[in-house]
C-alpha positions in Angstrom: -17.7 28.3 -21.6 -17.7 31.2 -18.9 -15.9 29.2 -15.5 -17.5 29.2 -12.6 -17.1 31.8 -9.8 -15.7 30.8 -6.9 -17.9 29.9 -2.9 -18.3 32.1 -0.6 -15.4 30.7 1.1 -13.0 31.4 -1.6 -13.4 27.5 -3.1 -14.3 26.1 -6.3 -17.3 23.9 -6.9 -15.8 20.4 -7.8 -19.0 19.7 -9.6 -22.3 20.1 -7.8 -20.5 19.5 -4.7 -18.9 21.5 -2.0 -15.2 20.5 -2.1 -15.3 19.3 1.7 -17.9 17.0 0.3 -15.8 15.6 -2.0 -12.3 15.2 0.4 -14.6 13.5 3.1 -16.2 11.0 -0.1 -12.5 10.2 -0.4 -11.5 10.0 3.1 -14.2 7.8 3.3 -13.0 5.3 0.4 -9.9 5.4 1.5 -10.6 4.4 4.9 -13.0 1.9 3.6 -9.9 0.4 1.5 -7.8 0.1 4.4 -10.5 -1.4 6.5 -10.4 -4.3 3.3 -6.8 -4.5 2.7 -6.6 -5.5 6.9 -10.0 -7.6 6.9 -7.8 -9.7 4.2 -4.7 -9.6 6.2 -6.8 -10.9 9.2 -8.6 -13.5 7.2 -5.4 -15.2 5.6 -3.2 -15.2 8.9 -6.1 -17.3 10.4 -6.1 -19.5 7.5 -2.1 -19.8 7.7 -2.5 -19.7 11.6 -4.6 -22.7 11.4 -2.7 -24.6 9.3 0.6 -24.5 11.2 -0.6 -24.8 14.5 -4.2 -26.2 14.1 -7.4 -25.9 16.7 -7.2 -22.7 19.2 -9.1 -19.7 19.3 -10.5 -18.6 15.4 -9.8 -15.1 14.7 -11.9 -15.2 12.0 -15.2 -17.1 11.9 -17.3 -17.6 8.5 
């Protein structure tokens, strides 16, 4: 199989895709699993929060 040529811009295709594409699809999970990994931090220092010193202002409200 003959390799691809490389863009324009002196890049190779990553697939179909433009490499930027792909590093922002990335940056965008990885963001995405920060945002979870704090949402969770959040969600079980309200839980811990309540039970030490219960009633007060919820952080968190499901």
């Amino acid at each position: 199989m003959k390799p691809r040529e490389p863009l324009s811009d002196g890049f190779d295709p990553i697939g179909p895709f433009h490499p930027y594409v792909v590093m922002g699809a990335v940056l965008l999970l990885d963001v995405l699993a920060i945002l979870l990994v704090l949402s969770v931090l959040t969600y079980a220092g309200d839980r811990i929060e309540d039970m030490i010193w219960p009633g007060g202002k919820e952080w968190v409200d499901l």
